[in-house]
N, C-alpha and C positions, 0 to 999 in steps of 0.2 A: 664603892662597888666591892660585892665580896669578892678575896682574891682569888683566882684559877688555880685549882689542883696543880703541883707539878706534878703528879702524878699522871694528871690528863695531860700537859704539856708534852711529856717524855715519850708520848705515845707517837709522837707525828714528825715526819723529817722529810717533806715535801720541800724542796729545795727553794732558796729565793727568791721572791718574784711571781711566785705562783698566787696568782688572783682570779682563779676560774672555778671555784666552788659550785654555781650553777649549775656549771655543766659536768663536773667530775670531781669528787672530793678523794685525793689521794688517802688510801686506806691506814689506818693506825695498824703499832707495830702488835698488837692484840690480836687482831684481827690476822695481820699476816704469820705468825705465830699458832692461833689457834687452826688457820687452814694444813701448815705445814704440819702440825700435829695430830687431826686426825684423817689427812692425806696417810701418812706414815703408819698409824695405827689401820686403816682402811687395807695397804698392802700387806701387811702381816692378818690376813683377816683368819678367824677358827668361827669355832660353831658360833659364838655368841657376838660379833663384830658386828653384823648387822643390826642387830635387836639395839645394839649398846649406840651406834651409830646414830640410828631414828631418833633416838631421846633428844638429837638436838633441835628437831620441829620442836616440840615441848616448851623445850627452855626458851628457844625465839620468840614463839608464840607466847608465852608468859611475861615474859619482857614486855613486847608490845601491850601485852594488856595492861602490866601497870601505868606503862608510858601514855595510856590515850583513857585510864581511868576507867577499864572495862574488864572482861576475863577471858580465860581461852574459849570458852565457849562460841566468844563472838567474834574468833580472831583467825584467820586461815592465811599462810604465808602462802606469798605469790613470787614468779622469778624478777616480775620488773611493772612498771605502774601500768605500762600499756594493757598487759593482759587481765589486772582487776578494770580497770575500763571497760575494756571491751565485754569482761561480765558483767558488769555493771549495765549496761545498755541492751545485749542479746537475753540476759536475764526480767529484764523491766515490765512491769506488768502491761505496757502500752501508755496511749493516750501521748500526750505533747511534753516533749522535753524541750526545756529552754538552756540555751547555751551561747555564752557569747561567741560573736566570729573574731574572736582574737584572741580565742583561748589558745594553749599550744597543742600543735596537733593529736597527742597522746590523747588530748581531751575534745576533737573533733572529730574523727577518723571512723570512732567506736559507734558515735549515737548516728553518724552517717549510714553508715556498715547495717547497722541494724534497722534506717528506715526504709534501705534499699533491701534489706529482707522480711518487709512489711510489717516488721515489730510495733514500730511505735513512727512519730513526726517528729519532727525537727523543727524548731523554731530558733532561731539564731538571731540574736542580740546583737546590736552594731558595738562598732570597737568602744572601749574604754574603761574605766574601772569598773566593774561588779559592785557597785553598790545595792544597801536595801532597798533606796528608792528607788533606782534603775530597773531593780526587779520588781517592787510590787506595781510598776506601771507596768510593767510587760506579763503579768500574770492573770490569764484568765481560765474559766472553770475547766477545761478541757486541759488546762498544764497539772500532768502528774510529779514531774519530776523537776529537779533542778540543778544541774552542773556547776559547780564552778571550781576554779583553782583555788588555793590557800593564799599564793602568794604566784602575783603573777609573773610571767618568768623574762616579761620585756622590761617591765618598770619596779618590781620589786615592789608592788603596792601590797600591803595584806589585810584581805578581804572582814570585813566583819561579820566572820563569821555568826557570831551570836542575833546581830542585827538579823542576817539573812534569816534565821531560825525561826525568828520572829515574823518576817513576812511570807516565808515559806508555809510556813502552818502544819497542815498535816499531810502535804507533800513529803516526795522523798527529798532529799538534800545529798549529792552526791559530792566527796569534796576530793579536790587531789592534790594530797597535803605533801609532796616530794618537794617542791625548793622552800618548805619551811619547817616542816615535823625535824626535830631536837635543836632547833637552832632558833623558834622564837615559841614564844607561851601562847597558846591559843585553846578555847572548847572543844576541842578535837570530840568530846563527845554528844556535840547536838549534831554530827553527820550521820547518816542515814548507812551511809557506804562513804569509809576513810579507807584510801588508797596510797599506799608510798613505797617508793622507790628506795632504797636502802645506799643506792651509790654515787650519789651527790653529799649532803651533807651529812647523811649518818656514816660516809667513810664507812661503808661495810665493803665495798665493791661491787661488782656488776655479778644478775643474779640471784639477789637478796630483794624481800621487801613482805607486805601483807595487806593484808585488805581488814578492816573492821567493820561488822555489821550490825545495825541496831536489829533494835523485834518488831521493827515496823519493817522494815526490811525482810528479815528473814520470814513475814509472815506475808508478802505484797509480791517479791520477786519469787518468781520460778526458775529456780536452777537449770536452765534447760541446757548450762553451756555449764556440764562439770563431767568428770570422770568416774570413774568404777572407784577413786578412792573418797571419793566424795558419796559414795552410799553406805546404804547402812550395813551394816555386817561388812565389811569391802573384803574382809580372810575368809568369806564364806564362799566358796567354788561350786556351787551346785547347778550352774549353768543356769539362773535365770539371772534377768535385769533387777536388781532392788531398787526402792523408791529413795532418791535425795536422803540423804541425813538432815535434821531436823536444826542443827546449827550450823555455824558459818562452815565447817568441813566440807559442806554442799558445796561450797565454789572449787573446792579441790580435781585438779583434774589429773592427776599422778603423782607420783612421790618424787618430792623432790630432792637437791644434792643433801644429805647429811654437812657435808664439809660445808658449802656454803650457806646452811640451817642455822651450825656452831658459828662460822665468821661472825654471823648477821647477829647471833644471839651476844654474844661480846661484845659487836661494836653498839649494841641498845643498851646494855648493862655499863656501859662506857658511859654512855650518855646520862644514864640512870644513877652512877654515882656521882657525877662532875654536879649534873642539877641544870635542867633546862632553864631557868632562870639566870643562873651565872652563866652559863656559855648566852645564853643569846645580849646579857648585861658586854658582854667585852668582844663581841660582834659589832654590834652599835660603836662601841666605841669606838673600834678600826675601823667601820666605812664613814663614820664622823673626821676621823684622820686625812682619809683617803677623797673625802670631799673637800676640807683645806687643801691639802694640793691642789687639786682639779679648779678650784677658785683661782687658786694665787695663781693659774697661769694659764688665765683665762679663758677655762674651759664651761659651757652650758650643761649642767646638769638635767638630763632630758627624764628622770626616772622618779619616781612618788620621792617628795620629800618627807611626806607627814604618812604616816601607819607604811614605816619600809619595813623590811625584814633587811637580808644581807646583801643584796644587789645595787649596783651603781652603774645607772649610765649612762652619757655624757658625748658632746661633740665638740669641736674647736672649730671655731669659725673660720672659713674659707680654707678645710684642709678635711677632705676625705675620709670618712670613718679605717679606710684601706691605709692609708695615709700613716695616720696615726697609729693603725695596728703594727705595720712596720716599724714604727719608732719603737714602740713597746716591747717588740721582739726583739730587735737590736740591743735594747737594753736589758732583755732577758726577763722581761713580765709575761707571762700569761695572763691573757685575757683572750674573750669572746668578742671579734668583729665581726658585728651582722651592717648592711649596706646602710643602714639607717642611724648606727651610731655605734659605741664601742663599748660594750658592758663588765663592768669588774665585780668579783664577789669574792670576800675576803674570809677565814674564818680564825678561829683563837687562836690559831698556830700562827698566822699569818704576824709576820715580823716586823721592827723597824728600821731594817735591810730593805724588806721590799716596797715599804712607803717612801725612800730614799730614792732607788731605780725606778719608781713611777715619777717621783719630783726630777731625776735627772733626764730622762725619758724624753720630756713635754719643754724642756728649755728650749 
């Protein structure tokens, strides 16, 4: 395995025990560093603070393009995954979107929202992994579109993607790559619309995130849910409406924070030099750790074994996923209890301190 940057290492001091990546990935010191810097430069502002401020959409948005192997042109930063969703669905040219019912809500909520404002239909997938096959049984001529997670957010299975592309066709493929973008290798570019959230595993914070759009997209969906900085001229004041801009800017719907632009754009350049290959190489390898525990003391691993990303999650027979979440806080782990089992997600930083307090935890 290549070795991990210390460089990246030094960034993160998320304290022992923290195994809750899924849901919150405590932000590196880059990130809290770059916010505190141009917070500081922002209060001192003069004529040119603002102008100089904006540049950091720019550099976010550049970032993400090399990271999903596209450019700015097809790349428009959003505050969080929900709201490229929900463009994603009120933008949709219509006809039938399929989507499991056991995606996470982020990724039901939108194409609902939108069938109850007679956009498009809904067609909903019974629970279980997103496979090709799964889909191309459920695909018939009237499905335009197609939903699905990256990696899903109960069982940590991750989606093949490429498979899907393949039975998708010339459908759109809408994918929502937040519990897996910088933390495993995937074609982030046969999605249609890639959506991610910045403050889970990329440790940007909350706030942060972008949306990627292919030209099948950008030629299929109507912007009909975007802002005055999503048209063209937007510095132009003449008092009419202009038509959408022509690239992903279209989903723009006001400007957003500069400071948290620059965070965001750090914590992808972060990501960008470490090498998504080696961070998601010594991922695997802590939730491989973290599953010998859960073995040795005889725990049910309830979560994909085969194509995981960084999630783990698991029960102990005859003992309440509540149960065990108490143990675990006693012993100072963070983890996610939901009533159905107890989910752990580790990432680089994650120590051999905290796979100690998970073994001492479960005795």
């Amino acid at each position: 395995m290549t070795p991990i940057s210390p460089r990246y290492l030094l960034q993160f001091s998320e304290p022992a025990g923290y195994l809750d990546f899924a849901r919150f990935g405590p932000p590196s010191h880059a990130v809290l560093d770059t916010t505190a810097r141009l917070l500081e430069k922002a209060t001192h502002a003069g004529p040119a603070t603002v102008d100089e401020l904006m540049r950091e959409e720019t550099r976010a948005k550049a970032a993400a393009a090399r990271l999903c192997r596209s450019d700015v042109d097809h790349v428009v930063l959003q505050p969080n995954t929900s709201l490229g969703l929900l463009q994603a669905a009120f933008n949709s040219a219509g006809g039938t979107v399929l989507v499991s019912a056991a995606e996470f809500p982020a990724n039901t909520y939108p194409w609902a929202r939108a069938e109850q404002a007679g956009r498009l239909t809904v067609r909903r997938m019974p629970g279980g992994f997103v496979t090709a096959d799964r889909v191309d049984d459920a695909l018939t001529d009237d499905v335009t579109t197609v939903s699905v997670s990256a990696v899903d957010y109960r069982t940590g299975y991750r989606a093949d993607l490429a498979a899907l592309r393949d039975v998708v066709g010339d459908r759109v493929l809408v994918v929502d790559g937040i519990q897996g973008f910088g933390v495993i290798e995937a074609p982030w570019e046969v999605a249609d619309v890639l959506v991610v959230g910045g403050q889970k595993w990329l440790r940007a914070g909350w706030g942060t995130g972008f949306a990627v759009l292919s030209d099948r997209a950008l030629e299929r969906m109507d912007p009909v849910l975007s802002g005055w900085t999503g048209a063209r001229d937007p510095g132009l004041f003449d008092d009419e409406i202009h038509p959408a801009d022509g690239t992903a800017a279209a989903w723009s719907i006001s400007n957003l924070s500069p400071v948290t632009s620059g965070a965001f754009a750090v914590a992808l350049e972060l990501v960008e030099e470490t090498g998504v290959g080696v961070i998601a190489a010594h991922v695997a390898d802590r939730v491989a750790e973290l599953e010998d525990v859960l073995l040795s003391r005889g725990a049910e691993i309830v979560s994909a074994r085969e194509r995981r990303a960084g999630i783990l999650a698991f029960t102990v027979p005859e003992h309440a996923p509540e149960q065990i979440g108490a143990a675990l806080a006693a012993a100072g782990v963070t983890a996610t209890v939901r009533p159905e089992h107890v989910r752990l997600s580790s990432h680089v930083s994650t120590t051999a301190e905290t796979v100690d307090r998970l073994r001492a935890a479960l005795l």
